[in-house]
C-alpha positions in Angstrom: 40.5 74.6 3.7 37.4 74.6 5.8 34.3 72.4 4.7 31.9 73.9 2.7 29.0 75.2 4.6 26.3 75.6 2.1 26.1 72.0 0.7 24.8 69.0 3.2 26.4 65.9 3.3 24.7 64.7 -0.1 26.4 67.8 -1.8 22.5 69.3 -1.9 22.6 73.4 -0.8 21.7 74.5 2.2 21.1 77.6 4.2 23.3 77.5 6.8 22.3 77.3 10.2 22.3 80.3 12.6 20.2 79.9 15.2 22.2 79.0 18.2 25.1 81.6 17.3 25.9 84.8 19.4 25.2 87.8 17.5 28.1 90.2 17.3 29.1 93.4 15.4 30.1 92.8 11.9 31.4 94.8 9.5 32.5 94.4 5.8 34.4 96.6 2.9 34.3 96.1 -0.3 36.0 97.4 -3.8 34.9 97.7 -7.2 36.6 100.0 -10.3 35.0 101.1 -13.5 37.4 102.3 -16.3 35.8 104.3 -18.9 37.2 107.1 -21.1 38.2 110.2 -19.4 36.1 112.5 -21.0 33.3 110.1 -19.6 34.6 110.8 -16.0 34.9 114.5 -17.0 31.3 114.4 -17.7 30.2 112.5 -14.2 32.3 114.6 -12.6 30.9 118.1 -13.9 27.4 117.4 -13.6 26.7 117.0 -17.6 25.4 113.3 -18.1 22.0 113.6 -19.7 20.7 111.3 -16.9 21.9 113.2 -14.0 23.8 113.4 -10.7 25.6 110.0 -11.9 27.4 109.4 -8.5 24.9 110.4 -6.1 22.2 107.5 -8.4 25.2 105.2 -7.9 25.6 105.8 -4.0 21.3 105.0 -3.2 21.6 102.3 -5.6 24.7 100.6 -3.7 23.0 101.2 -0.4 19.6 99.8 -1.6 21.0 96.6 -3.1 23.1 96.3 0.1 19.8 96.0 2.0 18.2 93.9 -0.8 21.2 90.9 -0.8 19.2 88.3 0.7 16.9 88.6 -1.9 19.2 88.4 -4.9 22.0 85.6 -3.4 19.5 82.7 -2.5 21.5 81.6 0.7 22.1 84.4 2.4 20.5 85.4 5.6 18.4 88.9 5.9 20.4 90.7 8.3 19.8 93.9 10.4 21.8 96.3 8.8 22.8 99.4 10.6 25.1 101.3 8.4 25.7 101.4 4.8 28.3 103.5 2.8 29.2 104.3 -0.5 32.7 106.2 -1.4 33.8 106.9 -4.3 37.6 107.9 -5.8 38.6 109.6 -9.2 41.7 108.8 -11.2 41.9 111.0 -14.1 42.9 108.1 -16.5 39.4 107.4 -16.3 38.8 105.3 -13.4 36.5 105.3 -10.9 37.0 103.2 -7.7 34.2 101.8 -5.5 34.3 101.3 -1.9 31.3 100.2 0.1 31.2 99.2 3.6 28.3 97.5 5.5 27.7 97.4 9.3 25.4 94.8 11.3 25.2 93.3 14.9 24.5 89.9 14.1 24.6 86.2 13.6 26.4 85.6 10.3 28.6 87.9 8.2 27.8 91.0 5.7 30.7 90.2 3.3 27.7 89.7 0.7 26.1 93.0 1.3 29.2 95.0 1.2 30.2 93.3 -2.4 26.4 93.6 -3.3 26.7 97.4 -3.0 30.2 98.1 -4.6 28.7 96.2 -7.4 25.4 97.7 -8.2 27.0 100.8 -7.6 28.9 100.3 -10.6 26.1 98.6 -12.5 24.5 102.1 -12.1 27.7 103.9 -12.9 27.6 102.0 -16.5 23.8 102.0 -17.5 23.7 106.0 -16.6 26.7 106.6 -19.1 26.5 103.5 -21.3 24.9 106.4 -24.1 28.2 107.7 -24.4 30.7 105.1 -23.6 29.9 101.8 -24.8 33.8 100.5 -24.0 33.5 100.9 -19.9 34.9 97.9 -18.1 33.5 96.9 -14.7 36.4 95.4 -12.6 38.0 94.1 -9.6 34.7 93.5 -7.0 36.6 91.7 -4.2 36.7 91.9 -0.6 38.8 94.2 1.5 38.0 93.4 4.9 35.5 92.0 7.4 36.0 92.5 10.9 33.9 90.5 13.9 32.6 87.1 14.1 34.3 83.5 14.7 37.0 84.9 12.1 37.6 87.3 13.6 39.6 90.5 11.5 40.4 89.9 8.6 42.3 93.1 6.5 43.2 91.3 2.6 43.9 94.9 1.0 44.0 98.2 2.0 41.6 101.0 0.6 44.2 103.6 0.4 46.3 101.2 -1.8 43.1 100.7 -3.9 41.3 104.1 -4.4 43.9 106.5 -4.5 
């Protein structure tokens, strides 16, 4: 395993240093899954939640806090996003899968950002229906790929054997 690059040599954190690395294109994908009742996913999915267009809330939300990581993870870099997306996938069991994926060219990577959004996107996906399903369960935010950087690719699981 690698040394840890957020502590100094007194174990105190640290933002790591950047400054003399090449910027590159980075890219990141991320998963989350909310279970819920299926009647509750019957709901999102024809339009009758009280608060409204529950997926479409859950898509800005996951693209805003993408672009707001820096500000919630106290060691991350800001970074120039260009591209953030949201996707979402339906199991009828009552299961909605998360997938966000976040693009730079830059210094460090955006693995935060993607998890960020696939995260908040299912924070929103609970508070907008959390009025009529108080047993949803927010699971499984973990990394699915990064690609770019010293790294290099890295692929840990597929989305199609996630979200579908």
């Amino acid at each position: 395993m690698s040394e840890l690059t957020h502590v100094d040599a007194q174990g105190k954190a640290q933002m790591v240093d950047v400054t003399d690395k090449t910027p590159t294109v980075r890219e990141a994908v991320a998963a989350a899954q909310i279970t819920m009742q299926p009647q509750t996913l019957r709901a999102i999915q024809s339009g009758g939640m009280p608060k409204g267009d529950v997926m479409a809330v859950a898509r800005v939300a996951g693209i805003m806090a993408a672009k707001q990581t820096h500000n919630l993870i106290p060691l991350c870099h800001p970074l120039p996003i260009t591209k953030v997306n949201v996707d979402f996938n339906f199991d009828e069991r009552g299961i909605v899968y998360i997938r966000a994926r976040a693009k730079c060219t830059g210094v460090t990577g955006i693995e935060m950002e993607a998890l960020t959004a696939a995260s908040v996107a299912a924070l929103t996906i609970y508070d907008m229906c959390k009025a009529i399903d108080r047993a949803m369960r927010i699971d499984g935010i973990r990394l699915l790929e990064k690609r770019g950087g010293k790294s290099g690719d890295i692929v840990l699981e597929e989305w199609d054997d996630v979200g579908r």
